[in-house]
C-alpha positions, 0 to 999 in steps of 0.5 A: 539525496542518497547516490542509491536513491538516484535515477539512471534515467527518467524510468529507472532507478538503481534501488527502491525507496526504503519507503513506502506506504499502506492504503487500507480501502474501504466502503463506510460498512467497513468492507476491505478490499484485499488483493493477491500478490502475483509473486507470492499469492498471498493477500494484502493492501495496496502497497507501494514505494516512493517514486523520489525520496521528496514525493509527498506521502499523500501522492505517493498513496493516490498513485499506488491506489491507481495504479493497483487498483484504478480507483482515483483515491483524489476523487471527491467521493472518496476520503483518503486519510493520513493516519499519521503512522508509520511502521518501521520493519526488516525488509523480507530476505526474498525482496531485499535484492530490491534495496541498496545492500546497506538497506535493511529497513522499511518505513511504511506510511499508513492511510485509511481510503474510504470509498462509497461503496464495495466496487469492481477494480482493475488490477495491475496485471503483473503485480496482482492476480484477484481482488475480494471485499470482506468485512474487516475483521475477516480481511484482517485475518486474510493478511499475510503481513502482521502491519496490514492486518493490524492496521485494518484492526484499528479502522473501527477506531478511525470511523469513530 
């Protein structure tokens, strides 16, 4: 494991993982559910790093979608699916702080998490502001990142 990479306790750790994954919610209807960011008010899905450069990227997808949202993407009503894709992108200047100063890149993991129907969900207060359900490719319009938007574009492709 990187020395970065490495915890100072078991809470704490130097710098975030360059890795991370997307998790595109969605009802059978293809509804998406898009969330407000706190520090730059701009709309997305749930986002989030690993914890430890090991955990599974399925975990790491069923404990950012609780913690952000509280929906238990492990329940058995709900369909999380591994798209088996990733997108590598330039960290954002304003979040580079977050990295190791050798760190410019991002892997991001992409899911598909389908849920019965659209729903109430409890936010994380301090990361997000409000939440909102539109159909597609209205969330995808929504988007502030172009990896988001265009992974809610390819969802009619993973219901087929």
């Amino acid at each position: 494991m990187a020395e970065w990479f490495m915890a100072v306790d078991a809470q704490t750790r130097l710098y975030k993982i360059p890795q991370s994954v997307l998790v595109v919610i969605h009802t059978p209807a293809l509804d998406v559910l898009l969330i407000r960011r706190t520090d730059s008010g701009t709309w997305q899905s749930v986002t989030g790093s690993k914890d430890f450069e090991a955990e599974d990227w399925a975990a790491t997808a069923v404990r950012e979608v609780h913690e952000e949202t509280g929906i238990n993407a492990a329940h058995p009503h709900c369909q999380l699916h591994d798209w088996g894709l990733e997108n590598v992108y330039e960290i954002y200047p304003a979040w580079r702080h977050r990295y190791h100063p050798e760190v410019s890149h991002n892997t991001e993991r992409l899911f598909g998490l389908e849920v019965p129907a659209i729903q109430p969900v409890q936010l994380h207060a301090l990361e997000h502001t409000e939440y909102v359900w539109m159909p597609w490719q209205e969330a995808a319009d929504h988007c502030f990142s172009p990896s988001n938007a265009e992974a809610i574009l390819m969802l009619p492709r993973w219901k087929a």
